[in-house]
N, C-alpha and C positions, 0 to 999 in steps of 0.2 A: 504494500500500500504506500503510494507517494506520501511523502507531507507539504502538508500544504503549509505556508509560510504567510503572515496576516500582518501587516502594518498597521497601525493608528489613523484613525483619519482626519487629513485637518483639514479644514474647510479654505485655511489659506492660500492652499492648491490651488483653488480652483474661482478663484476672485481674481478671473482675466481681463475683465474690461470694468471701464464705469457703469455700465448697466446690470452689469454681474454684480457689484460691488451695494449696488443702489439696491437691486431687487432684494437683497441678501439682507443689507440695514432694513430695510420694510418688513421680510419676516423677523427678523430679530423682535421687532418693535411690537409686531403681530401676536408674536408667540410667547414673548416675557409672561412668566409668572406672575406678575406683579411683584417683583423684588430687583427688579433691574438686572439678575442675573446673566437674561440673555443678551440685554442689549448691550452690556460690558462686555459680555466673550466676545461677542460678534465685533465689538470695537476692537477688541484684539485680534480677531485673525484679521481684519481688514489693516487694519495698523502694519501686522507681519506680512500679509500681502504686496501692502504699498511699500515700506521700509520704515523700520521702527526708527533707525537715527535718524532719518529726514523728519519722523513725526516730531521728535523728541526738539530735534533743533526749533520745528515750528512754533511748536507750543512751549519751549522755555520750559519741558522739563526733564529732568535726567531718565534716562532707554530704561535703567534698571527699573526706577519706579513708575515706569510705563506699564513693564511688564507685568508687574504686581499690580497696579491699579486693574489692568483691564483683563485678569484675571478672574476665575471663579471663585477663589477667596478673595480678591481684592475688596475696596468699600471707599473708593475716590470720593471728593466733594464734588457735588452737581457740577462746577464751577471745572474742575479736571474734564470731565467727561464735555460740556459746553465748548471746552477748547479745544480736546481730540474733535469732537464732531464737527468743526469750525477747520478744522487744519486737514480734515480729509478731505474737505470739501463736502459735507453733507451737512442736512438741515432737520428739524427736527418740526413735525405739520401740526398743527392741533385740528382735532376734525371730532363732532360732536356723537357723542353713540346713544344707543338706549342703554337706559338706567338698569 
C-alpha cells in the first residue's frame, strides 16, 4: 500500500489576484463567529500572500507582531486591524441585516 503524504493547507497559496484576495476578505467577514477570529486569520494569510515586510513597513508595525496579531491566538486593537485593512488595500462595508 503506497502512503500517501498530506501537507497543511494554507489559504495563502492561493490569494493570486485582487479578486481572489477580495472574495476571500468577504467570506472571512461572512463567516466570523462573531469573535473576529476569522477575519484576523484571513488578514493573515492575505498579509502572507501579499508580503508581511511590505505590510509591516506600511502600517509602522514590527513583521513579528504582525504575525501574532493576525493570528488565531492573536487579540490586536481594532485600530491594528483598521490599519492592516487600510494597507492591503481593503475596506470594511456596513450593510444592514435582519435582526
Amino acid at each position: 500500500m503506497a502512503k500517501i503524504k498530506l501537507t497543511a493547507w494554507d489559504s495563502a497559496k492561493y490569494l493570486k489576484t485582487e479578486e481572489d484576495i477580495k472574495r476571500y476578505f468577504e467570506a472571512c467577514i461572512e463567516e466570523d463567529p462573531g469573535d473576529g477570529s476569522l477575519i484576523r486569520t484571513g488578514l493573515g494569510n492575505i498579509a502572507r500572500a501579499k508580503n508581511m515586510a511590505q505590510l509591516a513597513r506600511d502600517t509602522g508595525l514590527a513583521r513579528e507582531g504582525l504575525y501574532k496579531a493576525l493570528s488565531m491566538e492573536g487579540n490586536p486593537e481594532f485600530s491594528t486591524i483598521m490599519k492592516v485593512i487600510t494597507a492591503l488595500g481593503l475596506s470594511l462595508k456596513a450593510e444592514r441585516t435582519a435582526a
